[in-house]
Each structure stands twice: as C-alpha cells, then as structure tokens.
C-alpha positions in Angstrom: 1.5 17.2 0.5 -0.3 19.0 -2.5 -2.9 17.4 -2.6 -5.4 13.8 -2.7 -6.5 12.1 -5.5 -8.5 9.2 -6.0 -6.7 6.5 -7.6 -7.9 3.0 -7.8 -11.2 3.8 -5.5 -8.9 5.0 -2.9 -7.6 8.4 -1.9 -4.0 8.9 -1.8 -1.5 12.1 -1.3 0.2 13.3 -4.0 3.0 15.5 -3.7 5.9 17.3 -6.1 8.6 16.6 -3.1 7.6 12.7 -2.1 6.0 11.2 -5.2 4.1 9.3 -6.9 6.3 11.1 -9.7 5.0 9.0 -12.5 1.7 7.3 -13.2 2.0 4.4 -16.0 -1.3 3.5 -18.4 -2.7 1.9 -15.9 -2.8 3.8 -13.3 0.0 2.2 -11.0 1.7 4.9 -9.0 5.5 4.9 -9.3 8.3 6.6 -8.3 8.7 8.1 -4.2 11.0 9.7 -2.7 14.3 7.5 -0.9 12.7 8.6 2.7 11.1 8.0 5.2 8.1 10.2 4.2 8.4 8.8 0.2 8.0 5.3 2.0 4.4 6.6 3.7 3.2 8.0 0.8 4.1 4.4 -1.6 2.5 2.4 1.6 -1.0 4.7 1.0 -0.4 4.1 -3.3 0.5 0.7 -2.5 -2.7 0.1 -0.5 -5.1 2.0 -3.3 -3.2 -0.6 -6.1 -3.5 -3.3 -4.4 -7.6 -2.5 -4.0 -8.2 -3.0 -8.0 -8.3 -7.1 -7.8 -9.0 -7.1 -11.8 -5.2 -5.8 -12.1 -4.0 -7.8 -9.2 -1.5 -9.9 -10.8 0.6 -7.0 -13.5 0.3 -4.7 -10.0 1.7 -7.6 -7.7 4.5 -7.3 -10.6 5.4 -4.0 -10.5 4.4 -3.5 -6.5 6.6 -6.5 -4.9 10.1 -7.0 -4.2 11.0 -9.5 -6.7 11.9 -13.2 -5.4 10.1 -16.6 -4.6 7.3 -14.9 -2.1 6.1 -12.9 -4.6 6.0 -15.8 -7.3 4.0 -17.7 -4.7 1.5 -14.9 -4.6 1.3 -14.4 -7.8 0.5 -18.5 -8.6 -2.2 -18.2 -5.3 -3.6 -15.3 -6.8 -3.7 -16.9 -10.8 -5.4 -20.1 -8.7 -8.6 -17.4 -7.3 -11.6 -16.0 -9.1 -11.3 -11.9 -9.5 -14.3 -10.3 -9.1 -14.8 -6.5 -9.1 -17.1 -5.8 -6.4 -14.7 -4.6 -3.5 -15.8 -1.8 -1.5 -13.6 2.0 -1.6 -11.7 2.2 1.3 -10.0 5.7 2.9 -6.9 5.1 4.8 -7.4 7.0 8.2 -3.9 7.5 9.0 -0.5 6.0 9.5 2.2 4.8 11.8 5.8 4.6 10.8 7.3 1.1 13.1 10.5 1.3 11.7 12.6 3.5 9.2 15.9 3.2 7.8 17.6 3.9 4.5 16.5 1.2 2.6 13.5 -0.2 4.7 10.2 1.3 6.3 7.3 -0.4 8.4 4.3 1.4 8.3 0.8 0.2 9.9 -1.9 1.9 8.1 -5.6 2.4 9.7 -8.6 1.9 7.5 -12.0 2.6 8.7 -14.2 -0.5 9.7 -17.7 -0.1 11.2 -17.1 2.7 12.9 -13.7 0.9 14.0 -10.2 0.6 12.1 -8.7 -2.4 11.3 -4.8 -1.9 10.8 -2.7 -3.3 7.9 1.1 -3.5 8.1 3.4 -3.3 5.5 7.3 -4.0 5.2 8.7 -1.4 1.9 12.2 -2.0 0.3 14.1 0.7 -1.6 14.8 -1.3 -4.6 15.7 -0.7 -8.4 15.2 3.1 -7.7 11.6 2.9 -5.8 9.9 1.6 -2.7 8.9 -1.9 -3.4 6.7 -3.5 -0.8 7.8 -7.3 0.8 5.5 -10.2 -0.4 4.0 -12.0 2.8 5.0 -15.5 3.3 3.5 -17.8 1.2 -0.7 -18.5 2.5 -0.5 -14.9 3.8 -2.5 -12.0 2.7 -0.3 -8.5 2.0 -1.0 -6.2 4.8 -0.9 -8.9 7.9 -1.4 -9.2 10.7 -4.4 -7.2 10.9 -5.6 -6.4 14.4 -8.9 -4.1 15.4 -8.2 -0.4 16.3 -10.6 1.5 18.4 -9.2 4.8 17.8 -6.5 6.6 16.0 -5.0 7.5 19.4 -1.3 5.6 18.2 -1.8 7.0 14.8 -0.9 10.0 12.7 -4.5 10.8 11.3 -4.0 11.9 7.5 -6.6 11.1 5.4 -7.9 12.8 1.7 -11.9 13.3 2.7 
C-alpha cells in the first residue's frame, strides 16, 4: 500500500502494485490488480463509490457485473429519491471469505456506534477489472449485514 486517499467521503488504499490505476472524471476508481489483494482493494473503492448516491446510477454502470440484476438495480434505484446527505464512512478492516482466479468474497467492517456492522461483497474479474455482483433483485449491495462487536475475525486496515 502507498498510501490513503479520500475518495467519494471515504478513505481508500491506493497503491502502484494493486490499483486503482486509473481514476475517470468522475472520480470512479478503475483498474486492480487480477488477485486476491487487487480484489480487497476494488471491494474498499467499490464501497467509497457506491457512498456518493448523486452518481449512483453511471457508478452502478461501471461498478456491476453486467446482466439482468444489475438492470433491476438500476430501475429500483431510477424509482428512489437521491439525496446528498449520507454520512462519511471509514472501512475498519476486511475479511477475504473466498478467493479464486476470477472471484473474491470479501466482508468489510464499517464502524457503527461504537460497533461495526459488516457488508459483504461477491467481485468478478471481468472485461479486464474486478466488477462487483448485483444483489438479487429487492436487495441492497453489501447484504446481509450483521452486527460486529470487534474486529477480532478481521484484518484491521483502515486510512485514519
């Protein structure tokens, strides 16, 4: 890791070796490396783009794995009001569930009064990045959530 940055209200890790190598006009992160490791540090950008609601539908876009789940997200998300007023959030850490070639789980920790909350997502290599899995249609990106009270089964990496 070289170093954090703040991107979208959240910090993330940016490194030379594991990416983001590109960052496009608006601020979408792109480009990780095919491992393991590239997959933790898209999950943490993934997590900081998704936070921007006013750019939800163009990151959804570029973020998903192409196919019908993500078209149903994207029409649920056209159907809600936008507003501007979410709160920064710091990822507190990580855990990698599962790690291939081609696919990574990770469960990331996000502080929660004085608690985490953990959000899980499924990343695909595809088209030459990691591309994150749409939930199932009525789901939100990032469940289940479930309550953490410690960072005991986590690797704790955070920017601040």
């Amino acid at each position: 890791m070289d170093r954090w940055e703040v991107s979208r209200r959240v910090v993330v890790p940016q490194s030379a070796r594991f990416g983001p190598a590109k960052t496009d006009s608006d601020g979408f992160r792109r480009c990780f490396a095919h491992s393991p490791t590239g997959a933790v540090y898209a999950a943490y950008n993934a997590l900081a783009a998704l936070a921007d609601v006013r750019q939800a539908i163009p990151t959804v876009r570029k973020l998903m794995l192409p196919g019908p789940d993500t078209d149903a997200l994207i029409a649920a998300l056209r159907r809600e009001s936008s507003s501007d007023d979410s709160e920064a959030t710091q990822i507190a850490g990580y855990r990698i569930l599962d790690a291939g070639r081609d696919r990574a789980t990770i469960t990331l920790a996000l502080p929660v009064e004085g608690q985490y909350m953990s959000a899980t997502l499924t990343l695909v290599w595809h088209g030459g990045d990691w591309r994150v899995q749409p939930p199932q249609p009525g789901a939100a990106v990032g469940a289940p959530f479930s309550q953490v009270r410690g960072l005991g089964d986590f690797v704790a990496w955070s920017g601040v």
